[in-house]
C-alpha positions in Angstrom: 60.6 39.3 185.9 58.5 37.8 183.3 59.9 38.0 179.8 57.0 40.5 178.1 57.6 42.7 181.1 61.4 42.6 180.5 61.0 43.6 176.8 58.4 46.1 177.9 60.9 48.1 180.5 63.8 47.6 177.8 60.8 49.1 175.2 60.4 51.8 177.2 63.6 52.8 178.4 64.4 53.4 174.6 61.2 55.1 173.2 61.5 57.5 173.7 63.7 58.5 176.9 66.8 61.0 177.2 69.0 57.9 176.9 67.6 56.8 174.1 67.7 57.3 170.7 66.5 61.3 170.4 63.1 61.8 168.5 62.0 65.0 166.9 58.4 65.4 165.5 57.8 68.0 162.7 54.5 69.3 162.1 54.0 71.3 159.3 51.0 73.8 159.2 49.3 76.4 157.8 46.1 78.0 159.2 45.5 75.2 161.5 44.5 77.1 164.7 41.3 74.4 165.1 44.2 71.3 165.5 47.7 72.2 166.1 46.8 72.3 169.4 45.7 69.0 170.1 48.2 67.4 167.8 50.9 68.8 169.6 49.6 67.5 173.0 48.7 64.0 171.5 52.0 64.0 170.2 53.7 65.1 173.7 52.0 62.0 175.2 52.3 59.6 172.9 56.1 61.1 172.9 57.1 62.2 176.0 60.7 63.0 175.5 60.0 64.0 171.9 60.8 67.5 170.5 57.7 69.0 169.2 58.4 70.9 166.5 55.4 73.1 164.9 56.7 75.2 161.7 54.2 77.7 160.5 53.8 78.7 157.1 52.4 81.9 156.7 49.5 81.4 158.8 46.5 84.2 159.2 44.9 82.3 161.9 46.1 82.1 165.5 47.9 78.7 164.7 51.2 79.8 166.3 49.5 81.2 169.7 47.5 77.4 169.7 50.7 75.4 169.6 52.9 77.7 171.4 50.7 77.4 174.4 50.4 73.6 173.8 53.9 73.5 174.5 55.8 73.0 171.2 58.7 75.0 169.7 57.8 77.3 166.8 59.7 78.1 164.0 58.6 80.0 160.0 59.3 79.1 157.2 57.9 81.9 154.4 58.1 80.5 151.4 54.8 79.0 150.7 54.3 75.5 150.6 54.3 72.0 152.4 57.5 71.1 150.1 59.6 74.3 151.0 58.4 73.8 155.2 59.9 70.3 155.0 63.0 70.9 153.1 63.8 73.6 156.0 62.8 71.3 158.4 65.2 68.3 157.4 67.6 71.1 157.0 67.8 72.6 160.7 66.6 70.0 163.0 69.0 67.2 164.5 68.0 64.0 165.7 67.8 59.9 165.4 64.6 59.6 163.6 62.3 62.2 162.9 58.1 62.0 163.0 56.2 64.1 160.5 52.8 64.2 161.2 50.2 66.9 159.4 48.4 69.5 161.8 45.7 69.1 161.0 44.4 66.3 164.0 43.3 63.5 161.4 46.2 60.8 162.6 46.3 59.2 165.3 48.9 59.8 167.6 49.5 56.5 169.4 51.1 55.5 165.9 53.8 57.4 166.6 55.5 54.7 169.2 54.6 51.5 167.0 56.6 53.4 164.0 59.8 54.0 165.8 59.9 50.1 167.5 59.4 48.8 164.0 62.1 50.9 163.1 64.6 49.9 165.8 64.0 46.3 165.3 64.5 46.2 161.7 66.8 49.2 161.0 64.4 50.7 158.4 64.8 54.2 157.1 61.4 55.2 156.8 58.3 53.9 158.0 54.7 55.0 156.3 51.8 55.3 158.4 49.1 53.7 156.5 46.0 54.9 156.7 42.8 52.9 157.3 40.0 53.7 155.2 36.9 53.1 158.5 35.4 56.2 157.9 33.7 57.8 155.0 33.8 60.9 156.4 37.4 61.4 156.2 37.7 60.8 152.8 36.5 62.6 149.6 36.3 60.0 147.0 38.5 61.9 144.6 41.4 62.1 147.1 41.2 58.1 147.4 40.8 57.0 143.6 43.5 59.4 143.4 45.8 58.2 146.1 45.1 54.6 144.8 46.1 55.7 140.7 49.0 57.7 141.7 50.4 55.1 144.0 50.0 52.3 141.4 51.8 54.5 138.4 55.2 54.7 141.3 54.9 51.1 141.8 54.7 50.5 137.9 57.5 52.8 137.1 59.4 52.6 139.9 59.0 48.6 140.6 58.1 48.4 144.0 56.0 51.3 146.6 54.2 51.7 149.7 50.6 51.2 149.8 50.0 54.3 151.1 52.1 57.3 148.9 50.4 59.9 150.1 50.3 59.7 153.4 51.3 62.7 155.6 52.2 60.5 158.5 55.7 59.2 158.4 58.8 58.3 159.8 62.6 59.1 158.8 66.1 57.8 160.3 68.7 60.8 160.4 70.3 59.5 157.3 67.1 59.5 154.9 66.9 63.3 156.2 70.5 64.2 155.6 70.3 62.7 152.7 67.1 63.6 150.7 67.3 66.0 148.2 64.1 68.3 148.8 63.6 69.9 145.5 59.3 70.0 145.7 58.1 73.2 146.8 53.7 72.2 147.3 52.2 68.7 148.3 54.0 66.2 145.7 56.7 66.6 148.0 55.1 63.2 149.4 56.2 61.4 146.1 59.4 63.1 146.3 60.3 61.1 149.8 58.6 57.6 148.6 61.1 58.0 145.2 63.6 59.0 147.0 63.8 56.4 149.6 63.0 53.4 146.5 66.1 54.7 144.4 68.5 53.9 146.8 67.0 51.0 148.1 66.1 51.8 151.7 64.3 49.6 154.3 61.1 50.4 154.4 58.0 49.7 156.8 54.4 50.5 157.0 51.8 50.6 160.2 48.3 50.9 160.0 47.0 54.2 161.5 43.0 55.4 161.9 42.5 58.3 160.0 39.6 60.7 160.9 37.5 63.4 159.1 38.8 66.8 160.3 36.9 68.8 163.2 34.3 72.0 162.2 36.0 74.5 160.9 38.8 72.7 159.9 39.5 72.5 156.0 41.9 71.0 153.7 44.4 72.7 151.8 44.6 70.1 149.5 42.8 71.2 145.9 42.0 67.1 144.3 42.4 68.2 140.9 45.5 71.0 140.7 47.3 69.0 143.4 46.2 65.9 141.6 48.2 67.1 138.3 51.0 68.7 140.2 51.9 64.9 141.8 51.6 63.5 138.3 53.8 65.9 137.0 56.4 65.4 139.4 56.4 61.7 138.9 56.8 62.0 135.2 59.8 64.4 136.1 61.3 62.1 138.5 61.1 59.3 135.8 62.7 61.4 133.8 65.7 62.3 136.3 65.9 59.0 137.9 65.2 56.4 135.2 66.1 58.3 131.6 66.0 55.5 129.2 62.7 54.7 130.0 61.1 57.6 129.8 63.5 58.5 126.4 63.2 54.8 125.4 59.2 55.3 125.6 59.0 58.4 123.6 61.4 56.9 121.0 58.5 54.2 120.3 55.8 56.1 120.5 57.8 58.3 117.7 59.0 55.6 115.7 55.4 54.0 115.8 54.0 57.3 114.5 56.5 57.8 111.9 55.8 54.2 110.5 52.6 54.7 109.7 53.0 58.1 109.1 55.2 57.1 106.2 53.3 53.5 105.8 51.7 54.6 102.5 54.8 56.3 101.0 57.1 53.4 101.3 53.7 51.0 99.8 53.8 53.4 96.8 57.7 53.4 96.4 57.8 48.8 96.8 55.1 49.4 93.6 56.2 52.1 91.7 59.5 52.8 92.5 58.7 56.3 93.3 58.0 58.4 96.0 54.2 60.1 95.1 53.8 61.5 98.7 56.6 63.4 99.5 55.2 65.2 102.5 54.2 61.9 104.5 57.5 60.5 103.9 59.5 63.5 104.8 57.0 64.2 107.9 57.7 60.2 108.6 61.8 60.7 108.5 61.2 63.6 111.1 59.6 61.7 113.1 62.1 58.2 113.1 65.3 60.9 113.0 63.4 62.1 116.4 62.5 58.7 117.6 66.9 57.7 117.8 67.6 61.1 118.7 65.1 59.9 121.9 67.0 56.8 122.0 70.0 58.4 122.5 69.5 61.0 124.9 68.3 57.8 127.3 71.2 56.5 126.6 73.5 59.1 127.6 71.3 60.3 130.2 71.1 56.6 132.0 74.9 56.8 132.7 74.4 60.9 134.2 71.4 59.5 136.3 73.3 56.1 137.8 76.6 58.6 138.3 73.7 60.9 140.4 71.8 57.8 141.9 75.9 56.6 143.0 76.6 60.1 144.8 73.3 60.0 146.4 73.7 56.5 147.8 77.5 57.3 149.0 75.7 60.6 151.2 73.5 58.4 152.1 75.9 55.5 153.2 77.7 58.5 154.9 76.0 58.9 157.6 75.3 56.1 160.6 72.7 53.3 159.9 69.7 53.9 162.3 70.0 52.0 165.8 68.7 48.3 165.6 67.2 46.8 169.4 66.6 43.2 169.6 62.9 43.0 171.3 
C-alpha cells in the first residue's frame, strides 16, 4: 500500500469513526427553518459519526420540525441569546472536540474534517474557520469593516488574535469547553472564546472556509451597529478583567494629562507670583491627579486579582486531558 493511501485509511479510521476520537457538532439557531435543514445534513456527511446537535432558541418558525426530520437531536435553551445557547451547550454535551457551526447554511461543511485533522496533528485547542471574502453577496460592508476594526483592537490589546474573530465556525478540544467561562449572553460571545483561548495561551489554528450569502427568506439576526457596540463593550470589559493595569494604567494618564493642563496656568501664575489667583483650576487640577494614582493603584492591585484568576483558569484548564495528537 502506497504511503498517501496509508495515511488516508489511518485519516479516516480516526475522523470521525466510533473508535475514534468522538465529535459533537453544535448548532445554535433561532428561526432558521429555511437552513437548519441542510446544515444538519451537510454536517451528517461531512461527519458521519458526528453527533448533530441542533439547540433552538425560542424559535417561531418550524426550525425544530426542519432539523428534527434531518436527523439531528434537539434540545432548548430559553434564555435568549447566541451567548446563553452556547454556554448550555458546553455545559451538557460530552465529547473530544466539539464543531460549532451557525444554522444559518452560509459555511461550508466540508471544513468541518480539515479542522479536526489540523487539530489532531498539532494538538490545538481551537481551530477558527476563516472565512473567504469571494462573494459580495455574503457580506454587508459594515459587518466586514467591522469584523476587520474589532479584530485588530484584540490583537492590539490582547497581543496576538485570529484573523478571523468573528467567525461563527469553529472548533474546540474538550478542555477549552470545560474550561471556558461563558459569561456573554448575545453575539460577543465570539470575542469571549478568542480572549479566552489567548489568555491562557492555547494552540490555535485557522482554515480557510467559503462563506456564502444566505438563501431567500433567510435573514440575519445580526443588528451591525447595536451588536457592533455590544462586542466593543465586551472587549473593553474583558480588558478590564483580564489585563487591569492597562486599562487603570490608561485612565490614570489620560487623567493626569488632563489635570496638568487643567492646572497648567495656576502653577504659571504661582512660579511668578507666588500666589495661587485661580483657585478653581488648581483644585479641579488636584481632583483630577488625586484620581489619576487612585487609577494607578487600583491596576495595581487588580493585576495581582486578575493573574491569581488567569492562574485558576489555567490549572482547570490543565485539568483536564490535552487533545489527541496523530502523526499523519
Amino acid at each position: 500500500m502506497q504511503p498517501d493511501n496509508i495515511q488516508q485509511e489511518k485519516f479516516s479510521r480516526i475522523i470521525p469513526s466510533p473508535t475514534g476520537p468522538k465529535v459533537a457538532v453544535l448548532i445554535p439557531c433561532y428561526n432558521e427553518e429555511v437552513t437548519v435543514g441542510t446544515v444538519v445534513r451537510d454536517m451528517r456527511m461531512a461527519l458521519p459519526d458526528a453527533a448533530i446537535y441542533v439547540y433552538d432558541n425560542n424559535s417561531t418558525d418550524h426550525t425544530i420540525a426542519k432539523a428534527s426530520e434531518a436527523g439531528a437531536i434537539i434540545r432548548r435553551e430559553r434564555l435568549q441569546g447566541k451567548g446563553h445557547v452556547i454556554r448550555r451547550m458546553f455545559a451538557d454535551i460530552e465529547a473530544d472536540f466539539f464543531v460549532l457551526i451557525d444554522g444559518d447554511g452560509t459555511y461550508e461543511a466540508a471544513a468541518a474534517p480539515k479542522m479536526i485533522r489540523l487539530a489532531l496533528e498539532n494538538a490545538h485547542d481551537t481551530v477558527m474557520g476563516v472565512r473567504l471574502h469571494e462573494r459580495a453577496e455574503a457580506y454587508r460592508a459594515g459587518h466586514v469593516l467591522g469584523n476587520k476594526v474589532l479584530t485588530g483592537l484584540v490583537v492590539r490589546l490582547f497581543g496576538r488574535g485570529q484573523s478571523d474573530m468573528l467567525s461563527g465556525y469553529r472548533l474546540f478540544s474538550r478542555r477549552f469547553v470545560k474550561s471556558f467561562p461563558a459569561i456573554s449572553s448575545g453575539f460577543e460571545t465570539e470575542t469571549e472564546l478568542t480572549v479566552h483561548a489567548l489568555q491562557l495561551n492555547m494552540s490555535m489554528g485557522e482554515v480557510s472556509t467559503r462563506y456564502v450569502e444566505r438563501p431567500e427568506g433567510s435573514f440575519s439576526k445580526l443588528n451591525t451597529y447595536r451588536d457592533g457596540f455590544r462586542i466593543l463593550g465586551t472587549i473593553i470589559n474583558l480588558l478590564k478583567q483580564e489585563r487591569p493595569f492597562l486599562f487603570f494604567g490608561l485612565m490614570g494618564v489620560c487623567l493626569a494629562l488632563i489635570g496638568g493642563v487643567t492646572g497648567m496656568r495656576s502653577v504659571l501664575d504661582f512660579i511668578e507670583t507666588h500666589t495661587v489667583l485661580h483657585l478653581p483650576s488648581a483644585v479641579l487640577a488636584t481632583g483630577f491627579e488625586i484620581l489619576a494614582a487612585l487609577a494607578l493603584v487600583c491596576g495595581v492591585i487588580l493585576n495581582s486579582v486578575a493573574l491569581g484568576r488567569q492562574e485558576a483558569k489555567r490549572l482547570a484548564y490543565l485539568a483536564l486531558p490535552a487533545p489527541p495528537r496523530i502523526e499523519f
